[in-house]
C-alpha positions in Angstrom: 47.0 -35.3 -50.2 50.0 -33.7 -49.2 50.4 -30.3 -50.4 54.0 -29.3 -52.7 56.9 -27.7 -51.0 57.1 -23.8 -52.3 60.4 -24.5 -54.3 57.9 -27.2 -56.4 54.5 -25.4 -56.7 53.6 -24.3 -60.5 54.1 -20.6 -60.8 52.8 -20.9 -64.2 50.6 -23.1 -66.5 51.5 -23.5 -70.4 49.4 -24.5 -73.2 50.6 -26.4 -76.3 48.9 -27.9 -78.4 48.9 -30.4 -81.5 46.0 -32.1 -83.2 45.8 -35.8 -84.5 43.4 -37.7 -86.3 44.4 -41.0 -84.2 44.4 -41.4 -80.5 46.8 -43.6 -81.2 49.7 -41.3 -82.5 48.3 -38.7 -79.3 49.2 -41.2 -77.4 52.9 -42.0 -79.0 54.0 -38.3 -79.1 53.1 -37.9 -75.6 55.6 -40.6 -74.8 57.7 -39.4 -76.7 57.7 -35.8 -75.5 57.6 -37.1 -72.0 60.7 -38.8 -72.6 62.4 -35.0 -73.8 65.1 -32.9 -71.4 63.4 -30.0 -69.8 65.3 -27.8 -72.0 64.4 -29.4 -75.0 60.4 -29.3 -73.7 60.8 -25.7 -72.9 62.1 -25.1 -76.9 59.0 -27.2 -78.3 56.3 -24.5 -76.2 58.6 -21.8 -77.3 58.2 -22.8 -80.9 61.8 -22.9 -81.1 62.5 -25.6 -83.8 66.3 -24.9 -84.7 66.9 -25.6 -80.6 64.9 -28.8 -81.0 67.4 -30.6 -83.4 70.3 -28.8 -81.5 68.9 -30.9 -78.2 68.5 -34.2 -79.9 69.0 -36.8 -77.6 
């Protein structure tokens, strides 16, 4: 396995985290957050709601 280039290696590692009764809709907002603008991401982690609606795709 080839190892990252500096400018690409993790400096950090964030936690955040929501809870769902169904594996199901896990598995659906994970999509969907994977689908998000860094910027908009970044907003979510920071708890930053008003930005979220401001970034709407």
């Amino acid at each position: 396995m080839k190892a990252l280039p500096k400018r690409r290696a993790a400096d950090r590692f964030v936690f955040y985290c929501e809870e769902f009764t169904r594996v199901e809709d896990a598995f659906v907002r994970e999509k969907q957050v994977q689908n998000w603008s860094r910027a908009k991401r970044i907003a979510l982690i920071e708890g930053r709601l008003n930005d979220l609606e401001s970034n709407m795709k």
